[in-house]
Backbone as CSV, one residue per row, in Angstrom:
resi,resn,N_x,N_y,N_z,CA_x,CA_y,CA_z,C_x,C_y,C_z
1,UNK,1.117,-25.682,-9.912,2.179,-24.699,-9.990,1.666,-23.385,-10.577
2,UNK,0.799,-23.477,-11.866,0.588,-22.046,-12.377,-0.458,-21.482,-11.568
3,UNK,-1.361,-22.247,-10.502,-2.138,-21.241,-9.559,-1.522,-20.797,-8.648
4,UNK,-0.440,-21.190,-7.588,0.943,-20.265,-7.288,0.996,-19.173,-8.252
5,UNK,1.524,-18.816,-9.151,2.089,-18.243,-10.043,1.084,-17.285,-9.665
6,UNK,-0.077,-17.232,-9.727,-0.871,-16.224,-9.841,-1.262,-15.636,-8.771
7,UNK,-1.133,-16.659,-7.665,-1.589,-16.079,-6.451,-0.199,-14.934,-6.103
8,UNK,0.747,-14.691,-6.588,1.947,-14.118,-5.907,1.544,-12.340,-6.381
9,UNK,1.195,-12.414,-7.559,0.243,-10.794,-8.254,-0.682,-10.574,-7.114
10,UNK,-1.423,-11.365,-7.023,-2.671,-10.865,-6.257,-2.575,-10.807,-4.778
11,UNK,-1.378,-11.559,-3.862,-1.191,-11.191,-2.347,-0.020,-9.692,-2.740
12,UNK,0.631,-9.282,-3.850,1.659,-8.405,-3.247,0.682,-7.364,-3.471
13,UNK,-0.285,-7.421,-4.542,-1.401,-6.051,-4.609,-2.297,-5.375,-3.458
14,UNK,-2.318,-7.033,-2.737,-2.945,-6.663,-1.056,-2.273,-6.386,-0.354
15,UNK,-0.545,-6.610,-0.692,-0.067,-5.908,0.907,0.464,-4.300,0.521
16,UNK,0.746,-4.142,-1.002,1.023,-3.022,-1.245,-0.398,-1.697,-1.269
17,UNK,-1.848,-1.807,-1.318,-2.829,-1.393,-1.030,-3.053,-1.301,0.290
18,UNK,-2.647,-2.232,1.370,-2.670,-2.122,2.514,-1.637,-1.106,2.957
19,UNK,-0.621,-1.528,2.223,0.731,-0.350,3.012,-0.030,0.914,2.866
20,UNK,-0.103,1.143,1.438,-0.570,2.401,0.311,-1.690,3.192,1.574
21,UNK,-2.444,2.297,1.780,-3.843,3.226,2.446,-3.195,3.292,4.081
22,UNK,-2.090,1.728,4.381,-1.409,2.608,6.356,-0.971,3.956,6.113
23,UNK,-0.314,4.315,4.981,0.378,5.651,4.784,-0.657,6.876,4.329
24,UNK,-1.786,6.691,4.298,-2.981,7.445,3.835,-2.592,8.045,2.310
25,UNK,-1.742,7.102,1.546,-1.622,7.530,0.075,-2.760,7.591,-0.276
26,UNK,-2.816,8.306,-1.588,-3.627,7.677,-3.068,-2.439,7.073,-3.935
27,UNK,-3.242,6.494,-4.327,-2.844,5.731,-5.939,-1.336,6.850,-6.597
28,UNK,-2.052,7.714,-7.315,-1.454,9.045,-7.480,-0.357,10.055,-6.930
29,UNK,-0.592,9.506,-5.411,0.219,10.554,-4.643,1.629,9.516,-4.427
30,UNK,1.173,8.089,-4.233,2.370,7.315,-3.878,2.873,7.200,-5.405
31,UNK,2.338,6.994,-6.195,3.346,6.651,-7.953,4.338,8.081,-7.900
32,UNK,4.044,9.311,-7.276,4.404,10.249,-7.479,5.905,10.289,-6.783
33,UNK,5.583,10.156,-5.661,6.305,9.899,-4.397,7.570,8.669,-4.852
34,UNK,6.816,7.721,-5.624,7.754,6.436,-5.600,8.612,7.016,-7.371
35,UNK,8.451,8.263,-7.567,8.685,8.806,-9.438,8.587,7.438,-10.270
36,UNK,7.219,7.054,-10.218,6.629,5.893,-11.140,5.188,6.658,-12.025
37,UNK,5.047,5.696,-12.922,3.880,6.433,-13.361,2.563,5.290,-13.126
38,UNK,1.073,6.119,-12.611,0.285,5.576,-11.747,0.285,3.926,-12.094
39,UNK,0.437,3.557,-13.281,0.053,2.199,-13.327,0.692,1.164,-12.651
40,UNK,2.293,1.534,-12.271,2.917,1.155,-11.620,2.435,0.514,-9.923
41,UNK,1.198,1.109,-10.008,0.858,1.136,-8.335,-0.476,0.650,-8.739
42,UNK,-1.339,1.111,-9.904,-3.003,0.835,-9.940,-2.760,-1.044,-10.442
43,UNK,-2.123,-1.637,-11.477,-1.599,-2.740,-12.080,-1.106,-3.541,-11.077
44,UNK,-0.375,-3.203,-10.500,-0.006,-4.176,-9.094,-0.929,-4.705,-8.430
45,UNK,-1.767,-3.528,-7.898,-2.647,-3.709,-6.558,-3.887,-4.244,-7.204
46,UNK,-4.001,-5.016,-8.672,-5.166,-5.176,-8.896,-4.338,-6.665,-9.383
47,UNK,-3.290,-7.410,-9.372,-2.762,-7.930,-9.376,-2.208,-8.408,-11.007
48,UNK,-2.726,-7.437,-11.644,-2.707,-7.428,-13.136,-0.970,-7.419,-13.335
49,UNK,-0.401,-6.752,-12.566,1.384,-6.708,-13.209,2.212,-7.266,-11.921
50,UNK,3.167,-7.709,-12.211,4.249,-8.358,-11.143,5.736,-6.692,-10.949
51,UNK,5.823,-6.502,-10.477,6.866,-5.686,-10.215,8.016,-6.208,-10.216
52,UNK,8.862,-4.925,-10.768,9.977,-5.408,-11.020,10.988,-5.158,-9.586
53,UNK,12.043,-5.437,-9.362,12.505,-5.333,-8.153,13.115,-3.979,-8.078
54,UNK,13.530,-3.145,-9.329,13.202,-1.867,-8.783,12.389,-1.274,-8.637
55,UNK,10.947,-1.475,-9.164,9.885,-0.743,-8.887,9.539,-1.161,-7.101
56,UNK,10.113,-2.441,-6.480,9.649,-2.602,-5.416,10.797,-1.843,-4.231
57,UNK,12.019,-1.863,-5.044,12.788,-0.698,-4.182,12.035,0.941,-3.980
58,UNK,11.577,1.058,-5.231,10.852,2.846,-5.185,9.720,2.540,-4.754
59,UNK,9.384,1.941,-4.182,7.963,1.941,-3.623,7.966,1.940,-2.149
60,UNK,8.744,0.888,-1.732,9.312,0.624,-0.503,10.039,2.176,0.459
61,UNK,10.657,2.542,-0.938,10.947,3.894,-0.415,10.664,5.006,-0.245
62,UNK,9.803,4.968,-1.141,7.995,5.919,-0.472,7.505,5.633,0.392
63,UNK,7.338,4.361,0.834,6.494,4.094,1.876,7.631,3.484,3.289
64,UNK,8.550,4.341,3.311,9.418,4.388,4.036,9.031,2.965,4.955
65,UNK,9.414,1.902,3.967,9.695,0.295,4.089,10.875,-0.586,4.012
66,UNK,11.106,-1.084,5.052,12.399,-1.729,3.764,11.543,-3.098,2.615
67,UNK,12.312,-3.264,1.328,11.634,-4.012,0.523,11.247,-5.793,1.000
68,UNK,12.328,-5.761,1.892,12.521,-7.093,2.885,10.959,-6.591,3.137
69,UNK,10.518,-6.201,3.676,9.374,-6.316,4.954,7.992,-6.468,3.614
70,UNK,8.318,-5.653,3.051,7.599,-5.938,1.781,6.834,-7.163,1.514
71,UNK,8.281,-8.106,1.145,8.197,-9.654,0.464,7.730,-10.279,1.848
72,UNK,8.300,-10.113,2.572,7.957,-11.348,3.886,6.511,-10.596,4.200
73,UNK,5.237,-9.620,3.998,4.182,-9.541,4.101,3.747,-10.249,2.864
74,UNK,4.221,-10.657,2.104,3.758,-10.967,0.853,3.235,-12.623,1.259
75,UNK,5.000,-13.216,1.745,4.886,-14.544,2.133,3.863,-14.707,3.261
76,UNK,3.593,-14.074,4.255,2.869,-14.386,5.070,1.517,-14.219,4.435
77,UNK,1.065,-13.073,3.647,-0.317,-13.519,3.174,-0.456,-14.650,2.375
78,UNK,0.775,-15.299,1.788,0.149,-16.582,0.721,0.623,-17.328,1.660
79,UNK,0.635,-17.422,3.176,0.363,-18.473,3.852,1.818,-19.797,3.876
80,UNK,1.724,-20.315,4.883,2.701,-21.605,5.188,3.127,-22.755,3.636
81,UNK,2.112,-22.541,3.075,2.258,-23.891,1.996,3.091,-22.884,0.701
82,UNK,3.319,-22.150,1.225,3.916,-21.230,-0.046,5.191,-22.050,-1.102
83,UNK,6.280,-22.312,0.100,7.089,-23.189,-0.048,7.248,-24.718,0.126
84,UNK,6.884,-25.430,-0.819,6.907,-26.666,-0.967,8.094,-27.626,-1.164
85,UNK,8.104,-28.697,-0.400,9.039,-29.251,-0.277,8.996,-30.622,-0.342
């Protein structure tokens, strides 16, 4: 269970770095864009912080996303076994 836990930091840092660089952000330009301050975006994508669900609304909305599409890139990078049953 707690290696789940950890893997969920480190796939949303890859899909939010992935969005970050489809949109040809920087680091800097999207915290700006999303009125966060940079760590908000550098802490994530290094999987060091979990976001809060408004930080994933202002982000989403910088990167003219909906936050849905967000999470379900999230789920698809941690793969089928995500949800256990």
């Amino acid at each position: 269970m707690m290696e789940q836990k950890s893997r969920i930091p480190r796939a949303f840092g890859e899909v939010l770095r992935e969005l970050r660089t489809e949109k040809r952000f920087s680091q800097e330009a999207l915290a700006t864009e999303s009125d966060l301050d940079r760590k908000f975006v550098y802490l994530p994508e290094r999987g060091q912080r979990q976001p809060s669900f408004t930080t994933i609304f202002k982000l989403a909305k910088a990167l003219k996303i909906s936050p849905n599409k967000i999470v379900k890139r999230v789920e698809k990078k941690m793969g089928k076994n995500f949800i256990r049953r």
